[in-house]
C-alpha positions in Angstrom: 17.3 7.4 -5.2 18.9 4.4 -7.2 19.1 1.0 -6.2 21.6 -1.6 -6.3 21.7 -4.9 -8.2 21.7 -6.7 -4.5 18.4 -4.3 -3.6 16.8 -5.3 -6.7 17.2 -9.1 -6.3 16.4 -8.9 -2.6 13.1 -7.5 -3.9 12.6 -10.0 -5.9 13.3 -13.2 -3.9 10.6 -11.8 -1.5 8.4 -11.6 -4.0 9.0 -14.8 -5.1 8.6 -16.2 -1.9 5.7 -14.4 -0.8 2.3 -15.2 -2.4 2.5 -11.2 -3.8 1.1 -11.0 -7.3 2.5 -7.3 -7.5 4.9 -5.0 -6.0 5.0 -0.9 -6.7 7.5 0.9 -5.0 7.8 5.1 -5.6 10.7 7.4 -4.1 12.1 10.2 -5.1 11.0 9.9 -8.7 11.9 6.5 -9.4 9.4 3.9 -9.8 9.3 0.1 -9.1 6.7 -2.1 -10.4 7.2 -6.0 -9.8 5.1 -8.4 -11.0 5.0 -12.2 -11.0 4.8 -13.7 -14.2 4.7 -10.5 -15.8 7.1 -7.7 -16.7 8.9 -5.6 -14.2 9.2 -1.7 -15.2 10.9 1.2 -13.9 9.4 4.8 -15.0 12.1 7.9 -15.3 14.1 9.1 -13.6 15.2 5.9 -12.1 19.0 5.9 -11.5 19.6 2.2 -11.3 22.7 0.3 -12.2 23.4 -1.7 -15.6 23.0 -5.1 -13.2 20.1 -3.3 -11.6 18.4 -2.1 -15.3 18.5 -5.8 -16.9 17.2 -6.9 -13.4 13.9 -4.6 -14.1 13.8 -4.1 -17.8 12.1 -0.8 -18.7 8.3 -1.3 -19.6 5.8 1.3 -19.8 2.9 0.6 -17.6 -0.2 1.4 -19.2 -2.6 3.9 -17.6 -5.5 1.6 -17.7 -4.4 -1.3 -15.7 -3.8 1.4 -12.6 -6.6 1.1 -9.8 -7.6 4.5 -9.2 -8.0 5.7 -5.5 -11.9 6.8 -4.8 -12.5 10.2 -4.2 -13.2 11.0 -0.8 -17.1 11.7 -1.4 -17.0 8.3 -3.4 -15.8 6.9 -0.8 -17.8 7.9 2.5 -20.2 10.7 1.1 -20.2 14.6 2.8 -19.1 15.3 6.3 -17.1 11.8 6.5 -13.2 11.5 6.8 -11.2 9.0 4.7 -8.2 7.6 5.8 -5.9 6.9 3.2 -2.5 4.3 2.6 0.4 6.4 3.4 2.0 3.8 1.2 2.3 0.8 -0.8 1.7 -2.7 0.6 -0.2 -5.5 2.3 -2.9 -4.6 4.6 -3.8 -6.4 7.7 -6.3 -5.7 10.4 -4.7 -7.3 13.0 -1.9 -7.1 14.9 -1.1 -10.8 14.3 -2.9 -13.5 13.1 -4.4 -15.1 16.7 -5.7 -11.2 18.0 -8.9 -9.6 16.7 -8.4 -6.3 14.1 -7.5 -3.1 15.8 -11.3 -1.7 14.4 -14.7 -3.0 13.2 -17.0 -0.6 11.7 -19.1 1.0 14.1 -15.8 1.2 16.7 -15.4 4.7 18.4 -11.8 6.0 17.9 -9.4 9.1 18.8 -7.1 10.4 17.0 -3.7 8.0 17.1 -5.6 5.0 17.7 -4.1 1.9 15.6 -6.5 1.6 12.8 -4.5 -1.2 10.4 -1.0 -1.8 9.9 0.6 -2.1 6.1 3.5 -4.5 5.8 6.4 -3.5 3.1 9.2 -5.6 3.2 8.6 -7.3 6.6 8.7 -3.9 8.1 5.4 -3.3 9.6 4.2 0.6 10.3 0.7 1.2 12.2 -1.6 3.6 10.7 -3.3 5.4 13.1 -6.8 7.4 13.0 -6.3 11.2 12.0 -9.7 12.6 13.7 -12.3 11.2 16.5 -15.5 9.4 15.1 -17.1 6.2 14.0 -15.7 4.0 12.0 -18.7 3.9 8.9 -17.0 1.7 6.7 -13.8 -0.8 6.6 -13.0 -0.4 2.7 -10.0 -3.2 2.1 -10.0 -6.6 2.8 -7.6 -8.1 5.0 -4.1 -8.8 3.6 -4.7 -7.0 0.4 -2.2 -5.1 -1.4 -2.9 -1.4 -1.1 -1.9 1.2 -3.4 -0.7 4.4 -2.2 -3.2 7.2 -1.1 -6.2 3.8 -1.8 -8.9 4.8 0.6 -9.2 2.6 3.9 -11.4 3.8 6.3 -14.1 5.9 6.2 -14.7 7.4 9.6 -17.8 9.9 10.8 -16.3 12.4 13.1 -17.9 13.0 16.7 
């Protein structure tokens, strides 16, 4: 995947008008990290354009500064479920502002029912629960920026 010089700055004047400290975007082995008042990187083998390359110079990111995901027994202990970010992105727990969150812990829920949605890029994508159970834990504050595979929910199964 390679992006344009128009992509790039797209990406970048949502960022800047968004109160996002920090972007990361991953596809097929190209890797976008944005940061306000930082540096911008992108990790091998990103195919971008000249325009696109002195857009997002090419930084190493160090290891360190990476949140790592918990494990799943970190995260909700034996016989839970953890439901995970499919993807980079803000998390909300609410369809919209004025309605209450799709699931407070202690909530019963099936599998497919709206658990969160995570905003990239204005496009909105429900994630939905994977098993039946109880929701035992809520682990990201609303409109946070997740990090792909960053544990959400922890959910008991029925």
């Amino acid at each position: 995947m390679s992006l344009s010089f128009k992509e790039v700055a797209e990406i970048m004047k949502i960022i800047d008008s968004s109160s996002c400290e920090e972007l990361v975007l991953e596809a097929e082995g190209m890797r976008l990290v944005v940061r306000r008042g930082g540096s911008s990187s992108v990790s091998p083998p990103a195919q971008l354009t000249t325009a696109a390359a002195a857009t997002a110079a090419a930084v190493p990111q160090p290891a360190s500064t990476a949140p790592k995901p918990a494990s799943p027994t970190a995260a909700g202990g034996a016989g839970t479920h953890t439901e995970r970010a499919p993807m980079v992105g803000t998390f909300y727990r609410r369809p919209s502002p004025d309605e209450a969150a799709f699931v407070e812990v202690g909530a019963k829920v099936s599998p497919g029912d709206p658990l969160c949605m995570i905003e990239v890029m204005k496009l909105y994508t429900t994630i939905t629960a994977s098993v039946a159970g109880v929701v035992d834990a809520i682990l990201v504050d609303d409109t946070a920026l997740v990090e792909f595979d960053q544990p959400l929910f922890v959910i008991r199964p029925a």
